[in-house]
TIMI-2910 file (N, C-alpha, C, CB; in pm, 1 decimal, decimal comma, always signed):
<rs>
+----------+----------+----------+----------+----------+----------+----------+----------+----------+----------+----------+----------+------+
!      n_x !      n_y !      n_z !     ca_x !     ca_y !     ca_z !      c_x !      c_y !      c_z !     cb_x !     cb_y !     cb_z ! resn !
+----------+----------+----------+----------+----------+----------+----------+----------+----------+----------+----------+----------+------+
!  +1268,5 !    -90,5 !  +2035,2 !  +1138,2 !   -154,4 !  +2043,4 !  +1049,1 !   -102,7 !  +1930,7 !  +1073,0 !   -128,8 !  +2181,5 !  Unk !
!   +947,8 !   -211,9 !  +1884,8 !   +889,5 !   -116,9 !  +1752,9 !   +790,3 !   -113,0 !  +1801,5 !   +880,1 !   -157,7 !  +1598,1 !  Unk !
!   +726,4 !    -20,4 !  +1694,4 !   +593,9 !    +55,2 !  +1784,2 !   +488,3 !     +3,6 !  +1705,5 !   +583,5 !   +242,2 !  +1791,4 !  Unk !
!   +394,5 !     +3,0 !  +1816,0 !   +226,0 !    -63,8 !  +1831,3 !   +166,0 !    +45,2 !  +1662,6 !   +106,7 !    +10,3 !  +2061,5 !  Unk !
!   +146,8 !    -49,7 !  +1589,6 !    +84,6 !    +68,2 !  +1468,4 !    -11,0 !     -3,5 !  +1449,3 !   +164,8 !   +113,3 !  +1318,2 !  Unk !
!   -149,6 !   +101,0 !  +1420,0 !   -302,0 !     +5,9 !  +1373,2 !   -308,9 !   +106,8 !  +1248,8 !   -481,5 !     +5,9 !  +1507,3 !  Unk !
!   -392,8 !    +50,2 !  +1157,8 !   -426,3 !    +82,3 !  +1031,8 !   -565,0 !    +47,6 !  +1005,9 !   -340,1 !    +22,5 !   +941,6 !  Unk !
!   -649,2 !   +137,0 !  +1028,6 !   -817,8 !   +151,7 !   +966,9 !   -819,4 !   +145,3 !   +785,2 !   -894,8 !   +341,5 !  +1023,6 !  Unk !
!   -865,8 !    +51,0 !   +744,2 !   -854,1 !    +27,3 !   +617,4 !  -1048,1 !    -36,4 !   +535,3 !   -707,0 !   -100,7 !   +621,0 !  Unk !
!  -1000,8 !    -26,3 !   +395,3 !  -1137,1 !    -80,6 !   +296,6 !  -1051,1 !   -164,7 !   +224,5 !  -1235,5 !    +40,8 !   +185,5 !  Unk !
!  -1117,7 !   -244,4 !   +192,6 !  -1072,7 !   -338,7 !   +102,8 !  -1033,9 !   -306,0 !    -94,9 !  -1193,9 !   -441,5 !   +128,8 !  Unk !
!  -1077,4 !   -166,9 !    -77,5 !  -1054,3 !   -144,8 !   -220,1 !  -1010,2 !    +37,1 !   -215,4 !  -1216,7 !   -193,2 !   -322,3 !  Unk !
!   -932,9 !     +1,6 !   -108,7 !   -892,9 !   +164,9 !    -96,2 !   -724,7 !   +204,8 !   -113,4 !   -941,8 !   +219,8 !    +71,1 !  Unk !
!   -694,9 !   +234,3 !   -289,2 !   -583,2 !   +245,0 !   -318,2 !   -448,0 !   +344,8 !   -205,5 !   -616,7 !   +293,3 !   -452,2 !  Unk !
!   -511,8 !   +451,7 !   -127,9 !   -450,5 !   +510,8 !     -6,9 !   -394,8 !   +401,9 !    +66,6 !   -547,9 !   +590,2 !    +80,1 !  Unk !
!   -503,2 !   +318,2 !   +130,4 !   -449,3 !   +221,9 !   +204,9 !   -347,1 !   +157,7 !   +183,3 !   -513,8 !   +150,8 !   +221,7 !  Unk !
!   -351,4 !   +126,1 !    +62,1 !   -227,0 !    +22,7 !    -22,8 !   -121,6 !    +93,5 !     -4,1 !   -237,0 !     -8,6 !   -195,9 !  Unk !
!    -84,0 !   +257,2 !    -32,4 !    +60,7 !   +312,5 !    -64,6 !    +52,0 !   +311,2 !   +108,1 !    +92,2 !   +488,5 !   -177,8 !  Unk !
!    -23,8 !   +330,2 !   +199,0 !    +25,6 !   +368,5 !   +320,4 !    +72,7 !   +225,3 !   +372,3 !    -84,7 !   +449,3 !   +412,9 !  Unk !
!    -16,9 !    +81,6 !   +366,5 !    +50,5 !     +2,2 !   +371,8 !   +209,0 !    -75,1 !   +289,7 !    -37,4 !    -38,2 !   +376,2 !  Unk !
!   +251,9 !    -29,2 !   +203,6 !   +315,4 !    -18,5 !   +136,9 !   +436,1 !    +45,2 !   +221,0 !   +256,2 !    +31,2 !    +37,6 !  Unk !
!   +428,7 !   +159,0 !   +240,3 !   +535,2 !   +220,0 !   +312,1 !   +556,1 !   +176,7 !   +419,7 !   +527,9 !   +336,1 !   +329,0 !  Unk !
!   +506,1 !   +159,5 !   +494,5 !   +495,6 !    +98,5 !   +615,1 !   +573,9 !   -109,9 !   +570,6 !   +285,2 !   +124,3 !   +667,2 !  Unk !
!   +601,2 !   -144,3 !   +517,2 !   +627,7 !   -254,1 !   +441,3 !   +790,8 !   -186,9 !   +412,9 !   +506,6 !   -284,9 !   +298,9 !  Unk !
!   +821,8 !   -103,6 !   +349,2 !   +931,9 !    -71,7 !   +354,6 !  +1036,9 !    -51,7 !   +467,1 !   +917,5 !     +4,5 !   +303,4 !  Unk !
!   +902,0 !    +11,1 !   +533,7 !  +1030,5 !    +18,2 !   +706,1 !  +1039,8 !   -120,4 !   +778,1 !   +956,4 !   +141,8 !   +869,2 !  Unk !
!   +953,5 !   -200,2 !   +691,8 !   +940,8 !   -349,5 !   +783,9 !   +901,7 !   -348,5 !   +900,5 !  +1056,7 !   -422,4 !   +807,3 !  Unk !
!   +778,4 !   -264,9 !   +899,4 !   +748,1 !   -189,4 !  +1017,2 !   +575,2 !   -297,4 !   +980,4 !   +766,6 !    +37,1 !  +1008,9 !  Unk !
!   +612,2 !   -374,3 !  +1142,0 !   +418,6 !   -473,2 !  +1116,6 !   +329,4 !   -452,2 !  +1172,5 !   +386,1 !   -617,0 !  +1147,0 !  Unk !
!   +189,3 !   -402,6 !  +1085,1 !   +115,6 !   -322,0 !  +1184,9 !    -59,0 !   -440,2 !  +1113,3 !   +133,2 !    -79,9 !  +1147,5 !  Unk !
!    -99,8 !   -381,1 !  +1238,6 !   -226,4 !   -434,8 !  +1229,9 !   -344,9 !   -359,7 !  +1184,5 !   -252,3 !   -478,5 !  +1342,0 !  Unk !
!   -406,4 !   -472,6 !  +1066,7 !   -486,4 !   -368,7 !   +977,8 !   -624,1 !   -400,2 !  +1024,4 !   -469,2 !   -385,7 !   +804,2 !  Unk !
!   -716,0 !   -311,9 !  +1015,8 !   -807,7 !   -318,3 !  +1079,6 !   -954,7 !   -275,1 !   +938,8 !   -769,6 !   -215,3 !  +1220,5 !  Unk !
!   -978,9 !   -387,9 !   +883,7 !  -1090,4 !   -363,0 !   +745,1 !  -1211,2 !   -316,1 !   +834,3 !  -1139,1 !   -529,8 !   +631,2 !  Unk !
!  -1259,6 !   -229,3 !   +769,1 !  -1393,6 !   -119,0 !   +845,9 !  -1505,2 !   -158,6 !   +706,7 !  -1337,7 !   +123,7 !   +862,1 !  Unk !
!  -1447,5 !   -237,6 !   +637,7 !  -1576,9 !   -260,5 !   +510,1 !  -1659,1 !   -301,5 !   +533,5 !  -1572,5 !   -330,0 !   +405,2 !  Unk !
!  -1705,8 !   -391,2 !   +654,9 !  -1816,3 !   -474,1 !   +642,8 !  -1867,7 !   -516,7 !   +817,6 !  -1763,8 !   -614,4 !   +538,8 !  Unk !
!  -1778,4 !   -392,4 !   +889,7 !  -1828,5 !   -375,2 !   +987,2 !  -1826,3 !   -232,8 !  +1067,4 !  -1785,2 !   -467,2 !  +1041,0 !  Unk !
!  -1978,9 !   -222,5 !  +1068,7 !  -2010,0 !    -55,0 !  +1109,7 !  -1945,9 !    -16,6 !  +1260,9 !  -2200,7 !    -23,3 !  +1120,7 !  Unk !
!  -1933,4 !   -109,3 !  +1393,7 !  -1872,2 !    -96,4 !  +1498,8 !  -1730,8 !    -58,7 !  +1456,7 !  -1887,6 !   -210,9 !  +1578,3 !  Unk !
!  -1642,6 !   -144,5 !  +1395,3 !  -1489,4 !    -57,2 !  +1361,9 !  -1476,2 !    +71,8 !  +1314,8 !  -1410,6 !   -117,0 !  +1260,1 !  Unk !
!  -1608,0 !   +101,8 !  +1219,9 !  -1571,7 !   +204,1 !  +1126,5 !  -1614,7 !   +355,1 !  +1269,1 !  -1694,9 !   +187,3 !   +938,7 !  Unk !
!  -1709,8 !   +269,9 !  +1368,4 !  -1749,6 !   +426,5 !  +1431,2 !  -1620,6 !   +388,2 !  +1545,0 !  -1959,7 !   +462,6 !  +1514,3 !  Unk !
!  -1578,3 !   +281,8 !  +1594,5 !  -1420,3 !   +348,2 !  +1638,4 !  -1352,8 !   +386,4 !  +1571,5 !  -1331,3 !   +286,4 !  +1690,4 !  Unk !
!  -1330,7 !   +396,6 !  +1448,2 !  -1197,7 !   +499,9 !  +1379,0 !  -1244,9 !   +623,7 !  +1370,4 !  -1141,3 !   +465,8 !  +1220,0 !  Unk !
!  -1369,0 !   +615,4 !  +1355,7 !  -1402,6 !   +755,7 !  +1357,2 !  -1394,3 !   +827,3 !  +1482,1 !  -1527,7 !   +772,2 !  +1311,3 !  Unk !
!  -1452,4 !   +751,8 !  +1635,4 !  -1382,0 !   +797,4 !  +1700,2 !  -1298,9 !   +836,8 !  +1772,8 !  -1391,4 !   +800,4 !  +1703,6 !  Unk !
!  -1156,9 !   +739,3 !  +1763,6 !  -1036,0 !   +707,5 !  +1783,9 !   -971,2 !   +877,3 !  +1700,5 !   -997,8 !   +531,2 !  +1709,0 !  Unk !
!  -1006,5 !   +918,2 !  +1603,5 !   -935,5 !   +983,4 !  +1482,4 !  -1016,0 !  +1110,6 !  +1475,6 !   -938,8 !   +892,1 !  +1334,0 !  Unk !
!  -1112,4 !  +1109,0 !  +1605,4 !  -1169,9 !  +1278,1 !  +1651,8 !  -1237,5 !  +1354,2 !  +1540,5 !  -1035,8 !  +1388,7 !  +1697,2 !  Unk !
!  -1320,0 !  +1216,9 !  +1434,8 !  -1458,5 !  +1289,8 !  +1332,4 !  -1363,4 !  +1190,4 !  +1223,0 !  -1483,0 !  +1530,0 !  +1293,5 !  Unk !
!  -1240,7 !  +1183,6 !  +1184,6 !  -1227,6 !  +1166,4 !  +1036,3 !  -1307,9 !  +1046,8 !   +974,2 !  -1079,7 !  +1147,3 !  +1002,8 !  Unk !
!  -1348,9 !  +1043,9 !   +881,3 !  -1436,7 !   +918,2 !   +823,1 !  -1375,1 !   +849,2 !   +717,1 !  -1574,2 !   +959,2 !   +766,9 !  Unk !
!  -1273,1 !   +937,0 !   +647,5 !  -1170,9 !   +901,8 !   +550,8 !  -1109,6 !   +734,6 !   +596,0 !  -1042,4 !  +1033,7 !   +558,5 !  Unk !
!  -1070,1 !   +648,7 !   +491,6 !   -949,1 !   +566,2 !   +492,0 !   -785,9 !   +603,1 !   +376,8 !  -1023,9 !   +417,7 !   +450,0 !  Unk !
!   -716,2 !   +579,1 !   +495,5 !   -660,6 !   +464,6 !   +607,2 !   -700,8 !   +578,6 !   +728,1 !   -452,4 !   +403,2 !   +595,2 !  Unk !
!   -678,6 !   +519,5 !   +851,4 !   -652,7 !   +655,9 !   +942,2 !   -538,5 !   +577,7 !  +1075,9 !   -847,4 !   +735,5 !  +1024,0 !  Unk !
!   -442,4 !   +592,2 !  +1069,8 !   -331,3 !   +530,6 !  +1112,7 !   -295,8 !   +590,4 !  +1292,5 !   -207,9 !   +570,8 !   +988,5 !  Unk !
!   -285,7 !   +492,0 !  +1294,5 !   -190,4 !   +524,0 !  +1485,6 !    -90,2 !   +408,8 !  +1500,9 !   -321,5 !   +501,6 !  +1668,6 !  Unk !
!    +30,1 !   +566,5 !  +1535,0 !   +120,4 !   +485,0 !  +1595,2 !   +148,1 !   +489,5 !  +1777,1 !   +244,8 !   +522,5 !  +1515,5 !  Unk !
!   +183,3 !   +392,6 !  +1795,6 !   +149,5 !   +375,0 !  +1952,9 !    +53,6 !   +437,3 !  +2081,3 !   +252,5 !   +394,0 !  +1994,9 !  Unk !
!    -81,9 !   +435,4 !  +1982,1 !   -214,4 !   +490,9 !  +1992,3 !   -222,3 !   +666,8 !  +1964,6 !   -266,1 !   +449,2 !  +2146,3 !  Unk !
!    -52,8 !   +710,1 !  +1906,7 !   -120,3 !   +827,7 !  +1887,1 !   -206,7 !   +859,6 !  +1737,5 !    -13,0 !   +926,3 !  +1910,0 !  Unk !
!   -275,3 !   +937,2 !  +1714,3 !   -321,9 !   +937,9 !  +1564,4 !   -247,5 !  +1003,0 !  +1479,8 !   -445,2 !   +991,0 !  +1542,9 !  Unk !
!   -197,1 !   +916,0 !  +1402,4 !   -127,8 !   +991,3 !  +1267,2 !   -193,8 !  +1101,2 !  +1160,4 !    -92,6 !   +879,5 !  +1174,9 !  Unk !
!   -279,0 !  +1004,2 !  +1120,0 !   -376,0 !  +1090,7 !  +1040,7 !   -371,7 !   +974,1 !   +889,0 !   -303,1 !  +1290,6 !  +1013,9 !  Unk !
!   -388,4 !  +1003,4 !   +802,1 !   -395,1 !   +951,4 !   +642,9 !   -274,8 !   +903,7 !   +606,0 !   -431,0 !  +1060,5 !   +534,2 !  Unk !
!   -271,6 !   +871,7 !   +495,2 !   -242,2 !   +789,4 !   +392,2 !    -46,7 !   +962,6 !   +326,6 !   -466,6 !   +755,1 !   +245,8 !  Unk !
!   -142,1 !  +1083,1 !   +299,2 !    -72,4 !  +1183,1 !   +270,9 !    -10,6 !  +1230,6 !   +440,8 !   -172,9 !  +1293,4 !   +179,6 !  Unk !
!    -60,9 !  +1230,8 !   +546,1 !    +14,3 !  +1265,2 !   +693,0 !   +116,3 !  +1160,4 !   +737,6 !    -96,7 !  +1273,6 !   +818,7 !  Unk !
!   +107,1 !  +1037,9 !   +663,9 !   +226,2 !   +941,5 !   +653,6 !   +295,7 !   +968,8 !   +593,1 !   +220,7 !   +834,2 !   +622,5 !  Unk !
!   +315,1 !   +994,5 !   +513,0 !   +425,0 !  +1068,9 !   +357,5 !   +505,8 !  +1118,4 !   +412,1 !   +375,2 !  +1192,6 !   +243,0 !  Unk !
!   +419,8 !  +1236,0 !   +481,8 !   +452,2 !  +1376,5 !   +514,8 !   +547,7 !  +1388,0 !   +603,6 !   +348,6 !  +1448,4 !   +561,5 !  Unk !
!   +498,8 !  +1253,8 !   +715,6 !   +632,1 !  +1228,9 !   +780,2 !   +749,8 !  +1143,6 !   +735,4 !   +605,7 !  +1181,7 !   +890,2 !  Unk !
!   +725,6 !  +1053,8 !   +662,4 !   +838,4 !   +990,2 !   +587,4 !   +942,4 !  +1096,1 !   +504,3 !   +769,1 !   +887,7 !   +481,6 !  Unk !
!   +863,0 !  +1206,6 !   +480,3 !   +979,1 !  +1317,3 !   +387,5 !  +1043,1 !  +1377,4 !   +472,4 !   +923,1 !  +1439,8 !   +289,4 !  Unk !
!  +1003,7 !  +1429,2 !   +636,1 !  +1093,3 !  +1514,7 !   +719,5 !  +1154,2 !  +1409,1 !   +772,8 !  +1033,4 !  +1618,6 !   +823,6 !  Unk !
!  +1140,9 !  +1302,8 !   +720,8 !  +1225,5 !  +1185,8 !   +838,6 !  +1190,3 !  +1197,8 !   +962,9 !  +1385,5 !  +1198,4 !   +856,4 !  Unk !
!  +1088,6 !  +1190,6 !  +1002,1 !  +1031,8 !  +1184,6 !  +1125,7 !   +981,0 !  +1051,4 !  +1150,6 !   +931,8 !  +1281,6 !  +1140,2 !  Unk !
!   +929,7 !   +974,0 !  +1014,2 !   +845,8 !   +867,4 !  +1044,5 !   +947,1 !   +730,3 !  +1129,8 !   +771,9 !   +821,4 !   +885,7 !  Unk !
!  +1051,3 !   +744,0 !  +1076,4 !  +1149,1 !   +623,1 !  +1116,5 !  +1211,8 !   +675,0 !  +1253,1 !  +1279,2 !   +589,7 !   +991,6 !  Unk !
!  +1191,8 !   +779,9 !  +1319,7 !  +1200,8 !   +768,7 !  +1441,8 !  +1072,2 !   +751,9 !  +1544,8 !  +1270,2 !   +868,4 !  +1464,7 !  Unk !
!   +939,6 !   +811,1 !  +1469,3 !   +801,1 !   +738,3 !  +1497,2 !   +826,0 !   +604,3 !  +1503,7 !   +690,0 !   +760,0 !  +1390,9 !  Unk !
!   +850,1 !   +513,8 !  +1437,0 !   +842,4 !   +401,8 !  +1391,1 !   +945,0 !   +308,4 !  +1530,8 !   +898,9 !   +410,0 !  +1218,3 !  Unk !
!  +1011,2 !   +401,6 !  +1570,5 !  +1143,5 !   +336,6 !  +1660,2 !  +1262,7 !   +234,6 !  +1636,5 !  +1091,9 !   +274,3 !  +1757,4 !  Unk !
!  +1263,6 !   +320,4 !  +1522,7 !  +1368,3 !   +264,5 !  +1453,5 !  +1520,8 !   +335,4 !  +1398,6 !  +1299,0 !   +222,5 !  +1350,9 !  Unk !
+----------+----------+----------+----------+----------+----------+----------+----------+----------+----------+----------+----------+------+
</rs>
């Protein structure tokens, strides 16, 4: 089963891109959520993600991942593709 992934994003936020990007590789489809031009999304990611204000700020199956580099991070221990449920 694949897992529920949301993605807090800006419309001109190169992070976003490599994290969506990777996430594109696992063919993994997640729902992006633009915080540019509305202040209600941006104060749920902030508090979904316990203060961070940064973009992207990612959850997979509502847990919080963290960024754009805490995605990586798991893609290098190979953790992410069993996150991913795959």
């Amino acid at each position: 089963m694949m897992a529920n992934i949301e993605i807090y994003t800006t419309s001109t936020c190169p992070y976003c891109d490599r994290a969506k990007q990777l996430l594109q590789r696992y063919q993994a489809p997640y729902t992006e959520i633009n915080i540019s031009a509305d202040s209600s999304k941006r104060d749920e990611m902030v508090k979904r993600s316990q203060g961070r204000q940064t973009v992207p700020q990612i959850f997979i199956n509502n847990q919080h991942v963290g960024g754009c580099d805490d995605l990586y991070a798991l893609h290098h221990k190979n953790a992410l593709k069993t996150l991913l449920g795959l």
